[in-house]
C-alpha positions as CSV (number, residue, x, y, z in Angstrom):
1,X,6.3,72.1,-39.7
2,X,8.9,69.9,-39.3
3,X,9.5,70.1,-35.9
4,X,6.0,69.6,-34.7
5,X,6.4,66.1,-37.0
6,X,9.7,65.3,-35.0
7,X,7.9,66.1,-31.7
8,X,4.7,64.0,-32.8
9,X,6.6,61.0,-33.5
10,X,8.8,61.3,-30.3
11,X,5.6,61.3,-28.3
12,X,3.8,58.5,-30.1
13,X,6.9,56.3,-29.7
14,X,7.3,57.7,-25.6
15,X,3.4,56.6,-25.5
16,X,4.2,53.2,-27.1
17,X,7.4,52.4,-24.9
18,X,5.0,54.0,-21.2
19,X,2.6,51.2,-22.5
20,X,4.7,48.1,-22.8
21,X,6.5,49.3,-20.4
22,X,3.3,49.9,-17.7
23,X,2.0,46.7,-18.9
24,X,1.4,43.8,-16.2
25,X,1.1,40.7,-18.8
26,X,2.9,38.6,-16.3
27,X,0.4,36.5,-13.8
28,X,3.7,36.2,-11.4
29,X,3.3,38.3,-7.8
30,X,6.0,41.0,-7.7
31,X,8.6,39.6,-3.9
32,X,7.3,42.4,-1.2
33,X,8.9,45.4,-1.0
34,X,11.3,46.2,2.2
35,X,8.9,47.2,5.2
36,X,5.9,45.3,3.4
37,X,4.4,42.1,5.4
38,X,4.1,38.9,3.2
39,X,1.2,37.4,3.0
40,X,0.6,34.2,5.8
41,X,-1.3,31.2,4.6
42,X,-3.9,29.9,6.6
43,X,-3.4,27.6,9.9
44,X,-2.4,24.3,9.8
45,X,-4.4,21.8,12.1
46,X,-3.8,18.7,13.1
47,X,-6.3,16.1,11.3
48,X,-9.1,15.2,13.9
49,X,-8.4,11.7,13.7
50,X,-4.8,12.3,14.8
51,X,-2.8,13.3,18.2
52,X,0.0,15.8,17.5
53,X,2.2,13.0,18.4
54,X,1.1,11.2,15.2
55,X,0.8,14.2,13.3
56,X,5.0,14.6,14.0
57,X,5.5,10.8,13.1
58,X,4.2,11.4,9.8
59,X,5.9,14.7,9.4
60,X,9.1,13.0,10.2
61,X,8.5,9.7,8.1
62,X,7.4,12.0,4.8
63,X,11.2,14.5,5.8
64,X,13.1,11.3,6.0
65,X,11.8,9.4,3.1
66,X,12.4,12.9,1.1
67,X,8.8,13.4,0.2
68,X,8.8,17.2,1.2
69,X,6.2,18.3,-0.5
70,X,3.3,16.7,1.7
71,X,6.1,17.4,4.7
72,X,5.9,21.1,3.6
73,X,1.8,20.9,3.8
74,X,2.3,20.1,7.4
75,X,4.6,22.9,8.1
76,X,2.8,25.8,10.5
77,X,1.8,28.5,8.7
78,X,4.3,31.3,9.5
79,X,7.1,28.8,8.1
80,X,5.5,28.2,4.9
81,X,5.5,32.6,4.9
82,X,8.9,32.2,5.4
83,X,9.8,29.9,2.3
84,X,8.2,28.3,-0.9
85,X,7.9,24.5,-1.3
86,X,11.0,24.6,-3.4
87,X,13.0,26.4,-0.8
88,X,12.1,24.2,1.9
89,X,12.7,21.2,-1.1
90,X,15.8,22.6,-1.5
91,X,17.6,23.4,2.0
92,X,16.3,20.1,3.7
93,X,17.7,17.9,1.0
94,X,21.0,19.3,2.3
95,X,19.6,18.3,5.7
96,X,19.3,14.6,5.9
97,X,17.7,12.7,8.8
98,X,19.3,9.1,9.7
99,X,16.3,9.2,12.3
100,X,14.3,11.0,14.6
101,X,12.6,10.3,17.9
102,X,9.9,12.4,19.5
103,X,10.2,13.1,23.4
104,X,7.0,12.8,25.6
105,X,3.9,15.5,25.2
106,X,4.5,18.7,27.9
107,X,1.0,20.2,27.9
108,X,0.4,23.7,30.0
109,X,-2.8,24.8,29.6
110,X,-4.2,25.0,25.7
111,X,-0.3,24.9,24.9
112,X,1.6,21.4,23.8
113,X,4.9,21.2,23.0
114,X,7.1,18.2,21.7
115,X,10.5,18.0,21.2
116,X,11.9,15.7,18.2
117,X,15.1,14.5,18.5
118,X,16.7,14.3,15.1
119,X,20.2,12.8,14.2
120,X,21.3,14.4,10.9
121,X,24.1,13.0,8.9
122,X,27.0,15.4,8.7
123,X,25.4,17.6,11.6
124,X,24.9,15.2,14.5
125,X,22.1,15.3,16.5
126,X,19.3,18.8,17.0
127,X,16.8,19.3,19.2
128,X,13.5,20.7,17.6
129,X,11.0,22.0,19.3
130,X,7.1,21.8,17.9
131,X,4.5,24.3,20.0
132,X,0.6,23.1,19.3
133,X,-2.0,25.0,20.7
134,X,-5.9,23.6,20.8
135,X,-8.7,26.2,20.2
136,X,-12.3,25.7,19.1
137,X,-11.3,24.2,16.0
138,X,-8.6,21.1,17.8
139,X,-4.5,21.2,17.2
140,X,-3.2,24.5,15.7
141,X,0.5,23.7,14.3
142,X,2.0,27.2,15.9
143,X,5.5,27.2,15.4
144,X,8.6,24.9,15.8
145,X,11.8,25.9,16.5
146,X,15.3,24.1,16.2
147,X,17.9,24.4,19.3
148,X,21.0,23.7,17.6
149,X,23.5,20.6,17.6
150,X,25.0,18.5,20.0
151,X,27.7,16.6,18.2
152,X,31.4,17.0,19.6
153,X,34.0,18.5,17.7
């Protein structure tokens, strides 16, 4: 008799501790799992009122005047997969731009590209590369991509 009460109450506590532990209070989403995709947010268009040209001033005026969280809305879509708002917050504020000049529009086909020339304090100047491509719905923000420094050591 007593050992059926010892193995009653070490199953009702192993059901108590299987259901805290099993339970999912938390509203937080779990980081992906090796091998699984994370989830991309929806394209990012250029406003209809705007030329991607203008759409980069602004980008460039919100990075350098350190308001990256509207910079960060205007990011393409498989950046912001890439990194949270605070993690893009937090590595460009170790990236600094003095300034910034974009280079003339190269348009092949449905395909723009722009490259920004951006002079950043301790890194000297980069080469950044933005790729726009129009579809039904006007200037999908596709990608950008930096080509590395050119300051002289």
């Amino acid at each position: 008799m007593k050992v059926l009460k010892k193995i009653s109450i070490v199953l009702i506590l192993l059901g108590f501790v299987l259901a805290i532990g099993c339970n999912s209070s938390t509203t937080e989403k779990a980081p992906p799992l090796p091998g699984e995709k994370k989830t991309i947010p929806p394209d990012v268009y250029v406003p209809a009122n705007q030329t991607p040209e203008k759409y980069l001033d602004k980008y460039y005026k919100l990075y350098t005047d350190g308001n990256f969280k509207e910079a960060y809305k205007m990011l393409p879509a498989s950046k912001k997969a890439e990194q949270s708002e605070k993690e893009y917050e937090d590595s460009h504020k170790t990236l600094p731009v003095e300034s910034y000049k974009l280079g003339a529009k190269k348009q092949k086909g449905d395909q723009v590209v722009i490259e920004a020339k951006l002079k950043l304090k301790q890194f000297g100047t980069w080469t950044v590369s933005w790729y726009f491509v129009k579809d039904s719905k006007g200037y999908k923000v596709e990608d950008y991509a930096a080509a590395g420094s050119e300051q002289k050591k």
